[in-house]
N, C-alpha and C positions, 0 to 999 in steps of 0.2 A: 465379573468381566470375562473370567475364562471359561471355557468349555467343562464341562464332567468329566471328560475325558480326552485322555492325551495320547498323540500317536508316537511311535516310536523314533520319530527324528525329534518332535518336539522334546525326550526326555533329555534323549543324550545331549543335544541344546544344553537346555536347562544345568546339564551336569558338569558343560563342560563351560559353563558364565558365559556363552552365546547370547542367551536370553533371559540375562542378568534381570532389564529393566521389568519384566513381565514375572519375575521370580515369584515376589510375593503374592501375588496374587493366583500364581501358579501351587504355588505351597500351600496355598489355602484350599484349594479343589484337591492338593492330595489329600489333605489335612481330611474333607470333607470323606472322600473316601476310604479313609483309615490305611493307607498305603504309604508307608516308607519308600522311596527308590532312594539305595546305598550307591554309593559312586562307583563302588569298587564292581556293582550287579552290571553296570550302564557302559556301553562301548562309547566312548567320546567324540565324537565328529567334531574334525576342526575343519573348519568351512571359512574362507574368507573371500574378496573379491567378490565380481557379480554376482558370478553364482550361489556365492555363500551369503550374500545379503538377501538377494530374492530366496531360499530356504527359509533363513532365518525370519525374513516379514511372513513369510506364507505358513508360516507356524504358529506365530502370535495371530495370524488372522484366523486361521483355521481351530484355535483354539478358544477364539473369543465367544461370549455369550450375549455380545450386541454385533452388528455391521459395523465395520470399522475397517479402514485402508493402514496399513503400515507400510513403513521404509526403515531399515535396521541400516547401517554403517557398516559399507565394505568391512571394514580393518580400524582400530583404533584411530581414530581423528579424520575419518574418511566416510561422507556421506558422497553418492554419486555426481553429485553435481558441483558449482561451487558459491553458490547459496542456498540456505534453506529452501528459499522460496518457489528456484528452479527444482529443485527434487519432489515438494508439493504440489505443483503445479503437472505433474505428469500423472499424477493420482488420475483414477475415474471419478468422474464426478468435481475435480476440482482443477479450475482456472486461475492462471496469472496474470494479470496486468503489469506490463513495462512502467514505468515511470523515467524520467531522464536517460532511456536507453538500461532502464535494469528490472528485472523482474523482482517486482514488492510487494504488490496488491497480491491476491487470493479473494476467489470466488467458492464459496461449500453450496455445490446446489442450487447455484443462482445468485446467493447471497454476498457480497464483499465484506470484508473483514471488520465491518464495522458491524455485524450481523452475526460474528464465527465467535464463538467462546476460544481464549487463547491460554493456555498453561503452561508449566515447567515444572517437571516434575506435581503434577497435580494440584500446582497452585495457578489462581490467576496469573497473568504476565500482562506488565504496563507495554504500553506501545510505545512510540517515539514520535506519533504524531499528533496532529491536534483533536483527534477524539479517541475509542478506545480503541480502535482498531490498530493491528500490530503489523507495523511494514517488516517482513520478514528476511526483505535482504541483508536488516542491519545487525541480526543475531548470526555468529561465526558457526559455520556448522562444525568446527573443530571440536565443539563443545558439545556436541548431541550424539546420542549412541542408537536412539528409535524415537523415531516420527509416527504417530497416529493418530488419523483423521475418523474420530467418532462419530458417525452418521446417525445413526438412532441414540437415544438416550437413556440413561438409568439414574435410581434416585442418588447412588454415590458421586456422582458426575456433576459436582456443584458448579464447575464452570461450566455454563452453555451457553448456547448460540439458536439463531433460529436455524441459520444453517447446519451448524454442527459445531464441532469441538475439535481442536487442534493439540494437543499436548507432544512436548517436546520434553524427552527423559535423557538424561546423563548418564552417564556411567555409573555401578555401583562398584566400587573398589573392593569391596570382599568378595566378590561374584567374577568379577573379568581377571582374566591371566597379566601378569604382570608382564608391563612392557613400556619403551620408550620411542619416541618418536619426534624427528625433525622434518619439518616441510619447507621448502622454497619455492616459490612460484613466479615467474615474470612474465611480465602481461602488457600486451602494445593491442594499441586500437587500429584498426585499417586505415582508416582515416588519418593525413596529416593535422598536427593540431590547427586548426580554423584559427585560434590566438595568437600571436607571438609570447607572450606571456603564458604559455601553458605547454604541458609536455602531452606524449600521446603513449607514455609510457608507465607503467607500476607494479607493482610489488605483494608478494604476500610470507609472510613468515608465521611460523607457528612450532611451538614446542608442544608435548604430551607427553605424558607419565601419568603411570600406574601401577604402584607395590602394595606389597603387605607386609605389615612389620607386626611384632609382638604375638609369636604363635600364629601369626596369621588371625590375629584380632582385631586389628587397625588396619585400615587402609585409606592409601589415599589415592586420590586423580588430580591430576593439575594439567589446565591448559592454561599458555599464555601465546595470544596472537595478535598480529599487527599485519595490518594491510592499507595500501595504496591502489583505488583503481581508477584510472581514465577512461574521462567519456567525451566524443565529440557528437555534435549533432546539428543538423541543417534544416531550421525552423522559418514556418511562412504561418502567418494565422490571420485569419482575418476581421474585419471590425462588424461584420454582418454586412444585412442586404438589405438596400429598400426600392421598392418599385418607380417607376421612371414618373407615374406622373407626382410623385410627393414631391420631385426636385425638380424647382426652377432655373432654368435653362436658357440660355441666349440664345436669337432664333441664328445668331451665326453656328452658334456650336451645333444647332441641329441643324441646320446647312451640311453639316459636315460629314451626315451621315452616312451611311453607305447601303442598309438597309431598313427596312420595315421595322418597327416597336411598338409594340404594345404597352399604355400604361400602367398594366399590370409586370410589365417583365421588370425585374429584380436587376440590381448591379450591385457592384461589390463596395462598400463605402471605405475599405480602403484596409490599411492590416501591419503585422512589423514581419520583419524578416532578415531575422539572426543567426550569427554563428556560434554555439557557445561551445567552451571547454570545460571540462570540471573535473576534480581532480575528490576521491572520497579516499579520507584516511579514519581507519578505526584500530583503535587498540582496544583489549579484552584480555579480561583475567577470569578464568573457572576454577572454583575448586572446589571438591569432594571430602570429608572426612570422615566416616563410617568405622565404629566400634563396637564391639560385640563383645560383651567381658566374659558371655555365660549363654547358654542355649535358650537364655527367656528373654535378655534384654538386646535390642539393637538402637543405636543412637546414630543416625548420619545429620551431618552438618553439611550444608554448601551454600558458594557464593560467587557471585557472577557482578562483574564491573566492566562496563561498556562504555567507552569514550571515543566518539564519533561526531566527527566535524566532514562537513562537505563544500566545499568553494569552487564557485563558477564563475565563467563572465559572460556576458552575451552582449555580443556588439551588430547591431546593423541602424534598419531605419525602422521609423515608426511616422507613417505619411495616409492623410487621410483623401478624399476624394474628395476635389475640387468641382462644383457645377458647372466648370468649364469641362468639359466633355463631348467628344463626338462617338456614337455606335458606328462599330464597324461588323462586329456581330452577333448574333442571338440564338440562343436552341434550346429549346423546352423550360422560354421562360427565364431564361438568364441572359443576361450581355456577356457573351464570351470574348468579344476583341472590342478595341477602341483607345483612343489616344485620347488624355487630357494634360492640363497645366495649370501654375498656379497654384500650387501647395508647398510652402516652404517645411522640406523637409526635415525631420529631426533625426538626426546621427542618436544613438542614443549606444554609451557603455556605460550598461549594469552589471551588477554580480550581486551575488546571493552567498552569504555563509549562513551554515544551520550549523549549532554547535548543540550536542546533547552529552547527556552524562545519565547513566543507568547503577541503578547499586540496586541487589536485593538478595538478601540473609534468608535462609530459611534451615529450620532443628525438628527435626522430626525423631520422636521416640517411641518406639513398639516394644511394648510388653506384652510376652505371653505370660499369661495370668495362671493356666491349665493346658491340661491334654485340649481344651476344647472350645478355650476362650482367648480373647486376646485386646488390649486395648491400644491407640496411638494417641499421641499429643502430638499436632502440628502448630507452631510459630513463624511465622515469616513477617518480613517487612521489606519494601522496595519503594523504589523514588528516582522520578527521571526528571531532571532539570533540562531544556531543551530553550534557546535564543536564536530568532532571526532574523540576520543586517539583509536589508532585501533594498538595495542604492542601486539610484537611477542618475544620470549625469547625461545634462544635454549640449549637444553642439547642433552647427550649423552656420548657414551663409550669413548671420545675421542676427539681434534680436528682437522678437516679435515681428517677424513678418519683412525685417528693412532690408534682406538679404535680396540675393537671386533663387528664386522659386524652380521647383523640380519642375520636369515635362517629362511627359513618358509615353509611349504606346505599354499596351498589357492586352495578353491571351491568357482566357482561363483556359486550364489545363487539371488533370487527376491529383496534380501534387500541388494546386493553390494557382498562382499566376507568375506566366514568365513575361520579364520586361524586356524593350528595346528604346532604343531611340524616336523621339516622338519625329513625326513625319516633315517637321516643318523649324521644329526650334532644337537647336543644340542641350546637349546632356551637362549637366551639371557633376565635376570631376571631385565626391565627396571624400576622395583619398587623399587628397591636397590641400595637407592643411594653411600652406600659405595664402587659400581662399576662406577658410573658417574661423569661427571662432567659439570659444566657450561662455554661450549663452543660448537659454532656451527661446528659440527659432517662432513659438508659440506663444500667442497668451493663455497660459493656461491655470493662469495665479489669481482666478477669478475670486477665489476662497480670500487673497488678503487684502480684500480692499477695505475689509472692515479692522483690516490692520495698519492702516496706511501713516498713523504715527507714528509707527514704529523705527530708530534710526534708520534700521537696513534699507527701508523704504527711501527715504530723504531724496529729492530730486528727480525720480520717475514715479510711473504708477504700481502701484503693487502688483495690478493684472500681469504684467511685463516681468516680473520679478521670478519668476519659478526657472529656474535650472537646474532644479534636478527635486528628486524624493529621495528619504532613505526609510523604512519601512522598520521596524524593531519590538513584534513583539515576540511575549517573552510567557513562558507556560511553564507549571512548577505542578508538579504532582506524586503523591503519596500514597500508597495505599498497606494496610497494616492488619493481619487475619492471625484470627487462633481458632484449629479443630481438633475437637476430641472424638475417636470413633470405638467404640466397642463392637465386636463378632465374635461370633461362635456357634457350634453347635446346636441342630434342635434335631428332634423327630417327631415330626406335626407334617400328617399326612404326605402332601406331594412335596414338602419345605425341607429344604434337609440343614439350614442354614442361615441366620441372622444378621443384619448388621446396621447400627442406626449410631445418628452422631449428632453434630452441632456444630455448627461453624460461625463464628463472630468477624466481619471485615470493615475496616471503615477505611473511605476513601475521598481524597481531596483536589481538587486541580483548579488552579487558577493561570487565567490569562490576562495579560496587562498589552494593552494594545497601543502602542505608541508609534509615533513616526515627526517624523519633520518634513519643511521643505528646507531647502538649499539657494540660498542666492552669491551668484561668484563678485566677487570686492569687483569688480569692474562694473555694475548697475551704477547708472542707469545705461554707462553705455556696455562697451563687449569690447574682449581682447583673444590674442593667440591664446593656442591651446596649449598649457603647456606639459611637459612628460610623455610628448607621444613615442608611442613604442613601436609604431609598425600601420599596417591596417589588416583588416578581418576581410578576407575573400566571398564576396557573394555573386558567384558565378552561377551557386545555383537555383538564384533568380533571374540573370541574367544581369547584374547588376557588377557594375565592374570590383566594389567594394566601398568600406569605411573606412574612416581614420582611426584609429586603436592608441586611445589612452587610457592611464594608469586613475580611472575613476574614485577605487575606495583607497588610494595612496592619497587623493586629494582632501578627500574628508576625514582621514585621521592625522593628515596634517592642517588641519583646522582652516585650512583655503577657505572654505562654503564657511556663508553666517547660516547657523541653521536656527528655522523658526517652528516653533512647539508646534505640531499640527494639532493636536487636542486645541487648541483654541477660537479653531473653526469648523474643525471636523469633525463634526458629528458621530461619528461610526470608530471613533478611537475610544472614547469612555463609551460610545454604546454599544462595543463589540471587547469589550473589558471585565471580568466577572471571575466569582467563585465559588463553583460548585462542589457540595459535600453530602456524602451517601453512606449511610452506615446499612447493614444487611446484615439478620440475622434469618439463621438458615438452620429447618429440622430435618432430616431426614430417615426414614426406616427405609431397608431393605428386603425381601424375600427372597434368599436363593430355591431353586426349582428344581428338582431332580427326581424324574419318572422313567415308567416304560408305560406303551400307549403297545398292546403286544410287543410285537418282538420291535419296535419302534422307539429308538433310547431319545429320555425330554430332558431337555435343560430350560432354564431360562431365570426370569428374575420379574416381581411383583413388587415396585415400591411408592413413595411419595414423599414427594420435598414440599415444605412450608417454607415460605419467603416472605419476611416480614420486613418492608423497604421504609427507611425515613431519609428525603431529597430535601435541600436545601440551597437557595440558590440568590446570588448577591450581586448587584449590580447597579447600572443608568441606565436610566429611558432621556434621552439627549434629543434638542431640537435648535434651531438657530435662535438666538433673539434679533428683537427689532434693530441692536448694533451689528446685527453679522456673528458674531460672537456664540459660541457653543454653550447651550443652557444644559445644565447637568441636575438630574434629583435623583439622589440614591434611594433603590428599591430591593426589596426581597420577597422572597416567596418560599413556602414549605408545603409539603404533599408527605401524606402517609399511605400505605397499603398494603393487603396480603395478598397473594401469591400459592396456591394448592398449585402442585403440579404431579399427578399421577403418571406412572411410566410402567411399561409392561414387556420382557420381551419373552420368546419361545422359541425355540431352537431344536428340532425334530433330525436325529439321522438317517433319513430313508432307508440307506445304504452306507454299507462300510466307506464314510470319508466322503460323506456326501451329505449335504446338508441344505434343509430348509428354514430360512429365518424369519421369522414373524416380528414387529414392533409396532408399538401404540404409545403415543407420550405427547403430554404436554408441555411445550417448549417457550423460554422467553429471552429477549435479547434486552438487556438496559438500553434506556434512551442514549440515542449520541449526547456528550458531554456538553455541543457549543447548543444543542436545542433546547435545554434546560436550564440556559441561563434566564432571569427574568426582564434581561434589556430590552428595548426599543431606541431603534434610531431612525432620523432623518433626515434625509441627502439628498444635496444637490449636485451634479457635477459637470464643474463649470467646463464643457467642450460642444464648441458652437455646434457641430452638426448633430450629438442629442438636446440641447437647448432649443434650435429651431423646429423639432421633429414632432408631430401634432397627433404621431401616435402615441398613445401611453405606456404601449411596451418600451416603446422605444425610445422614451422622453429623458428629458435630465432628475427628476423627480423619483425618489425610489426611498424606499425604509424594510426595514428587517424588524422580528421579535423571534424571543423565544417563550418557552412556558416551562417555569419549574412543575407543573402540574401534570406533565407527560405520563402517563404510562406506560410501562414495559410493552415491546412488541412482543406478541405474543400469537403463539400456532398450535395447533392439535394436528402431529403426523402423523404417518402410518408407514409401513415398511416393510416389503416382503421380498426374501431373493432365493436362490438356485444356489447352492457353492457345491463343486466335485472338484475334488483334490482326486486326479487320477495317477500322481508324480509327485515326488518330496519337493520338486520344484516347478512340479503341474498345475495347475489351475484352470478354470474356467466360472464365471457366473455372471448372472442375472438377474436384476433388480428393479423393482417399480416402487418410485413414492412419489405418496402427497402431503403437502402440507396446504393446511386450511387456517388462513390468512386471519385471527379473528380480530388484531387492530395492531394495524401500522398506524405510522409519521411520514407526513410529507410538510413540505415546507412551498403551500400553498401561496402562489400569488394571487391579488385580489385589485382589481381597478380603484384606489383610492385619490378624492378629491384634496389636494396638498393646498388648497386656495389660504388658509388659514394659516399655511408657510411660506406664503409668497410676501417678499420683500422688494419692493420698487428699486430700482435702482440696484439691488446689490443681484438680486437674480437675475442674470441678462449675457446678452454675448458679448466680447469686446467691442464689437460697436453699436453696444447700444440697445440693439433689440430685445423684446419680452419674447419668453419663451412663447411658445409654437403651444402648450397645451399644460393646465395645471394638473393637471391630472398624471397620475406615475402606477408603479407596480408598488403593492406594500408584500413581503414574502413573508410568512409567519409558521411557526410550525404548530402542526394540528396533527390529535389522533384520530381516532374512529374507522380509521378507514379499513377494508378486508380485503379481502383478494385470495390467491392461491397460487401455488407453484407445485407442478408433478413433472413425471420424469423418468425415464429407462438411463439403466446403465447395464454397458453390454463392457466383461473384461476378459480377458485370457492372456497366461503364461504358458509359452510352452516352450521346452528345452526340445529342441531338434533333433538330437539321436532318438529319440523317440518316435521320429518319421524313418529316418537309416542312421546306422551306427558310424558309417564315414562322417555324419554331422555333429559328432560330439561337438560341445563346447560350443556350439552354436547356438540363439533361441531368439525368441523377441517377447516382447510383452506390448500388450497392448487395448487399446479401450475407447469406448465410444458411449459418448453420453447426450440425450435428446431433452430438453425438457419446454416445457412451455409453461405458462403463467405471465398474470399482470394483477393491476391491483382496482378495488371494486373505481376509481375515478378512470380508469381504462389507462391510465401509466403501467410504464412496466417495471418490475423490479429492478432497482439498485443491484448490478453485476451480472445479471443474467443472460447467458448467450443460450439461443435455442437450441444449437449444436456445438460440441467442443470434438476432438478426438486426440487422443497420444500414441504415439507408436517408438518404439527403443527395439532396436534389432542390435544383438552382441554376437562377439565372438570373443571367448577368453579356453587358453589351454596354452600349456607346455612356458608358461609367463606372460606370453601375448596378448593384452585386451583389445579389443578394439566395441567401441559401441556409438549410433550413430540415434539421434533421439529427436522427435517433431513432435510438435506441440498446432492444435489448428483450435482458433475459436473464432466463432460470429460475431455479430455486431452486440455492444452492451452500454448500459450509461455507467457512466464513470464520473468523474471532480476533475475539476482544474483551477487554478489557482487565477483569479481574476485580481479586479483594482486592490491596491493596500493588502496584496497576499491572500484575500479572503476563497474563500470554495465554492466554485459553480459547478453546475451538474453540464454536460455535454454527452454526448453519442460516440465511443470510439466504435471503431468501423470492425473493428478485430484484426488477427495475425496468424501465420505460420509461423514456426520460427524452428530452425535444424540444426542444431549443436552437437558436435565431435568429440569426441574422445578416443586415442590411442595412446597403448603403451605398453611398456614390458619390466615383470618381475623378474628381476637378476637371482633371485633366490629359483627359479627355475633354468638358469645356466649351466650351473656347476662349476660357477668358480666363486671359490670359498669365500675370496678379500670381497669379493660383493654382494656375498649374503645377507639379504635385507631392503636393501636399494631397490627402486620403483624411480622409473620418468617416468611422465606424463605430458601427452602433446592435446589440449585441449582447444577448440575452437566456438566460438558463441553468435549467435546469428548469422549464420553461414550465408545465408541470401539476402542478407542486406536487409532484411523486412521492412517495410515504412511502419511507421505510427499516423492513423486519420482517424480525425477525431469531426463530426459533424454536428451542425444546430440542428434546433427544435425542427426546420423546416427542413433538412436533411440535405442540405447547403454545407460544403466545406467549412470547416471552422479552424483547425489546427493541421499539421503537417509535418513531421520529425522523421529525418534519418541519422540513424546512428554509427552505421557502420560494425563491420565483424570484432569481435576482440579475441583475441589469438592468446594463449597460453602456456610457457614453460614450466614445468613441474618438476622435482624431482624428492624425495621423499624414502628416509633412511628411518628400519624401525630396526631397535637392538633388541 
């Protein structure tokens, strides 16, 4: 992994536990060149802050014997940012996605995280969410000492990715200077909380440590942190579009007109538009334990426990579009104004808890065996338990329809649609709840009618019965490896060096898919709401607001009778399953060390064998002739091997100048939910896709997956520029491609569902046959190829290096282009054509200040659609400019506050929106979140 040779800041590094995490591998390249460096030969650099983190990264990069981006840790428990994910995300070459107003996702090259090999300390790392891909905001960066994003690949490098490889290292307690460390951090949102029930305020705390005891042959590290952060956000999303002549129309309403249409122009069928708040608390425990009894043997231990729960609420409407409608106006194919009525609204307060729990062990032993050999035993095991209440609670004027119905004018506009008062009929006051009541406004309980003996039912129809959902599944997974490596010495031509191993993992994840419906004791008829707390402001739809009540207080106070949805939904046992994967993994290495003239070679010649056994358990579910969910348990098993050659080359042109070559074969494990071997099929019972005669767009739809997936798999290639002209200099330039040779997409295909159509029970509330039997079946399938290439343009440069008045000044900065799609002409999952980041500092005399932008284009991305499940959409991309200032009190000179650091930190300084768009490049989603402002202050002994 490292270089042949090392430059003179990299040693003293090295000497002085700077470059703790890179140590051994760094010991292995002296080792190679039969070089002792004694501590006492080596001037020490203690380097911390900006500046001392960019040295410290630019030395493990410049040392590396693959492409690889690093981030090293100000100062013990201080990475720059204040998540992982935002410090990653400023890399060249690699992209962040927001989620709920936070940067989670990560993009390596195009590819999102569900693509990127993710480790700690050199071991796989489970995610937190529903496939393998690792949301990165929710690991504490209190616990990471260096960040590196491995671009190219080597056979030692078992964790990969088609993108690349992410590995997150700890601290090594024999190697880092002993020290202690307190953090406080308080953090408010711009935004007032949208909830009454929520705050716009939170918290972060965090201790560190790190000694040596026993001769300095034991050490430990200990982190323990705990954080609170608030988010508010102002969401519009809409329900899609369908052309003017598919909807029948009164010729009063098209009286009403004001303009020309076309029956091809598109309007909007209607959408929700909420306020939510949510409040994310995580506690975490890291520890280190590292023992050295003697100069042959090292034993570290560590162990990391993460428990993170997140609660939100989200209150507005959720109202679809009435074919009472007039246009008022049109452009480029859309109705952009116009007034309708006759949609009884639905108030709707949901909220969403994610609760997850992370544990995982890992004992690593290094024996040196000889002057020139050396062997490791790795052990680990981790398991993340993760649950989701995802409850919906409906009000309104009435139930099923008996209320007073909404009237509205609406303009499309950039951020979705703003309302007014309809031109003719008065506004419905949904704040008020002496005009509401707690019952679902809809019939949307088309699903129990095939339950209708049921008591809760007694007296109405069951269509009428749905007020509310509560969503709950529930995902358990395991994963459990053991690797033994031997190296050492050879002298075989250009090879100066060995090293081959084995690696055993088995892994397991199961999901249980449950949910209910909710019906409130007052069915058949409706009553007050009660517990209301306030109402949620939607002013920025133009909407005056909602009534705000205390939704998940009513269902764990056993208010709602709840009814098992498994007994007619289809997609709860057929989106339920467990999959298990055992890997065994060979690999040799060949280290490279030549001269080509006066031209010094490094590099590395190896290959991994992947021997994959998948197994995968589940339903294939459909309705029966009762209405009723027919269920037959199935499985599936796939076997196969895996060669994957890797090559790199690494030439000095020039003193600290370097050209890097790479060639490898790369594979990404199938996502976890496409390997399951379910089928399902669904109906959903909402009159305006029931009526809809398109098949995209029908109520008719089914999912599968295939345990018989194979790995995604690339052949890339990698060439760049690196000049190190400054210990904290840089510049280079890089071009790759990667050649696609079979992706997964989860194909939709026009299927005839005639054979699930049931008279009577498939139908609208009043009666009507669907509009088309025909639906989408989506299924996931390999084969497909594609390619993705790419330039990356970066530079560091420290300012005094332009004029010496600029000391302490510098920026970094990077720009990356890439293009690719795949051979069905889709483009890759995370890939934005252009990204760029820019970080301009200024630290001296204590003073930091650093000011950092993030820009990327348009990419597909997920969103959580019906029953929580995952759709693909278009986010549009972001800017996004976050602050940092502060001052070290250790450069004051006063004594009693030596050690002490504030911090004034600021996060989406411009407000940035979140737009996300359909297939047709139509509005789909709409989120703002507002800046979050942050207090720091931070005492290290």
């Amino acid at each position: 992994m490292i270089n042949f040779k090392l430059n003179k800041v990299s040693v003293a590094l090295i000497s002085s536990g700077l470059l703790a995490m890179s140590s051994s591998a760094i010991a292995q390249t002296e080792q190679n060149n039969n070089q002792k460096v004694e501590e006492k030969q080596v001037e020490v650099i203690q380097v911390t802050g900006i500046r001392g983190s960019l040295i410290k990264a630019q030395a493990i990069k410049m040392s590396s014997n693959s492409i690889v981006e690093v981030i090293s840790a100000e100062d013990i428990g201080k990475l720059p940012d204040t998540s992982i994910a935002e410090s990653l995300a400023r890399l060249p070459g690699v992209t962040g996605e927001r989620r709920n107003g936070r940067t989670s996702g990560l993009s390596v090259r195009g590819f999102n995280e569900n693509y990127i090999g993710t480790s700690l300390n050199g071991r796989e790392l489970l995610g937190m969410g529903d496939n393998r891909g690792v949301e990165f905001d929710l690991y504490p960066t209190e616990i990471i000492s260096t960040l590196a994003v491995h671009k190219s690949s080597q056979a030692d490098l078992l964790v990969q990715g088609v993108g690349g490889t992410v590995n997150l290292e700890t601290v090594s307690p024999l190697s880092a200077a002993p020290a202690m460390a307190f953090n406080l951090q308080l953090e408010q949102n711009e935004k007032d909380s949208l909830n009454p029930d929520y705050d716009n305020q939170g918290h972060k705390l965090s201790f560190n440590f790190v000694d040596k005891f026993a001769d300095d042959t034991l050490g430990v590290a200990l982190v323990i942190a705990s954080q609170e952060t608030p988010r508010q956000e102002e969401f519009f999303s809409a329900w899609g579009y369908s052309p003017l002549s598919s909807i029948a129309r009164t010729d009063e309403d098209i009286a009403g007109d004001t303009v020309a249409s076309q029956g091809t122009d598109v309007i909007i069928n209607g959408g929700q538009y909420y306020g939510r708040s949510a409040m994310l608390e995580r506690d975490s425990i890291a520890a280190v334990i590292e023992y050295q009894p003697n100069d042959q043997l090292n034993i570290t231990f560590d162990a990391l426990y993460i428990d993170f729960e997140e609660n939100d609420v989200r209150r507005g409407i959720i109202e679809g579009r009435s074919n009472n409608f007039s246009v008022t106006g049109v452009e480029n194919g859309l109705v952009t104004s116009g007034f309708q009525d006759g949609f009884n609204a639905v108030i709707r307060n949901d909220s969403t808890q994610q609760k997850a729990e992370l544990t995982a062990f890992g004992l690593n032993l290094d024996y040196e065996i000889n002057d020139t050999w050396s062997a490791t035993l790795d052990l680990s095991t981790s398991s993340v338990d993760k649950d989701i209440v995802g409850m919906e609670a409906y009000a309104g004027t009435g139930r099923a329809g008996s209320g007073a119905a909404s009237a509205r004018s609406f303009e499309m506009v950039s951020t979705g649609a703003i309302f007014s008062d309809h031109p003719t009929i008065a506004p419905v006051d949904l704040t008020n709840p002496d005009i509401l009541t707690l019952a679902g406004p809809q019939s949307w309980g088309g699903g129990f009618n095939a339950l209708a003996s049921l008591p809760q039912f007694a007296g109405g129809s069951p269509s009428d019965a749905q007020d509310g959902f509560i969503n709950r599944p529930k995902f358990e997974e395991e994963l459990n490896s053991i690797r033994i490596d031997v190296e050492g010495l050879i002298e075989f031509s250009i090879f100066n060096s060995i090293k081959a191993g084995v690696n055993f993992s088995e892994r397991t994840k199961q999901k249980t898919n449950q949910g209910a419906f909710l019906t409130a004791p007052t069915f058949p008829g409706d009553g007050p709401i009660p517990d209301v707390t306030g109402f949620t402001d939607l002013s920025f739809v133009g909407i005056k607001g909602v009534v705000a009540f205390d939704g998940p207080g009513l269902v764990n106070s056993g208010y709602y009778t709840e009814t098992d949805a498994a007994l007619v939904e289809n997609t709860r046992l057929g989106d339920s399953y467990t999959i298990s994967e055992d890997l065994l993994t060979f690999y040799t290495k060949l280290d490279i060390e030549t001269e080509i003239g006066d031209i010094l070679v490094s590099g590395n010649l190896g290959v991994q064998v992947v021997n994959a056994d998948q197994e995968g358990s589940g339903y294939n579910t459909s309705s029966g002739a009762d209405g009723l969910t027919r269920a037959i348990a199935v499985s599936d098993d796939a076997s196969y091997i895996d060669v994957l050659p890797s090559f790199n080359l690494n030439f000095e042109i020039a003193e600290n100048q370097f050209i890097r070559t790479a060639a490898s074969k790369v594979i990404s494990r199938p996502r976890i939910d496409t390997l399951r071997p379910n089928s399902a099929v669904s109906f959903q019972f909402n009159d305006v896709n029931i009526l809809q005669t398109d098949p995209t767009q029908s109520a008719w739809s089914a999912s599968s997956g295939s345990t018989q997936l194979k790995p995604l798999e690339a052949n890339q290639y990698d060439i760049s520029y690196e000049n190190y002209f400054a210990d904290n200099g840089y510049f280079a330039v890089s071009f790759f491609y990667k050649d696609l040779k079979n992706w997964h997409r989860n194909s939709p295909v026009t299927t005839d569902f005639s054979d699930f159509y049931i008279p009577g029970f498939h139908q609208t509330t009043d009666g009507q046959v669907p509009g088309t039997l025909s639906g989408q079946t989506t299924s996931a399938v390999d084969g497909f190829t594609g390619y993705a290439r790419g330039y990356e343009l970066q530079a560091s440069v420290p300012l005094e290096l332009v004029h010496e008045n600029l000391e302490g000044f510098g920026v970094t900065m990077s720009a990356t282009f890439i293009d690719g799609e795949l051979s069905d002409d889709s483009p890759v999952p995370g890939l934005s054509e252009e990204s760029y980041s820019l970080t301009a500092y200024y630290e001296r005399n204590g003073f930091e200040i650093r000011l950092s932008g993030t820009k990327r284009d348009e990419f597909i991305t997920e969103t959580r659609g019906l029953s929580l499940s995952l759709i693909p959409r278009t986010d549009q991309g972001s800017e996004i400019w976050d602050m940092q200032m502060g001052y070290d009190f250790s450069e004051s000179g006063i004594e009693s506050l030596d050690g002490l650091r504030i911090i004034l930190q600021a996060q989406n300084l411009t407000n940035e929106d979140s737009v996300q768009a359909d297939g047709s490049g139509f509005l789909s989603a709409y989120s703002s979140f507002g800046a979050n402002y942050m207090l720091g202050l931070n005492y290290k002994f």
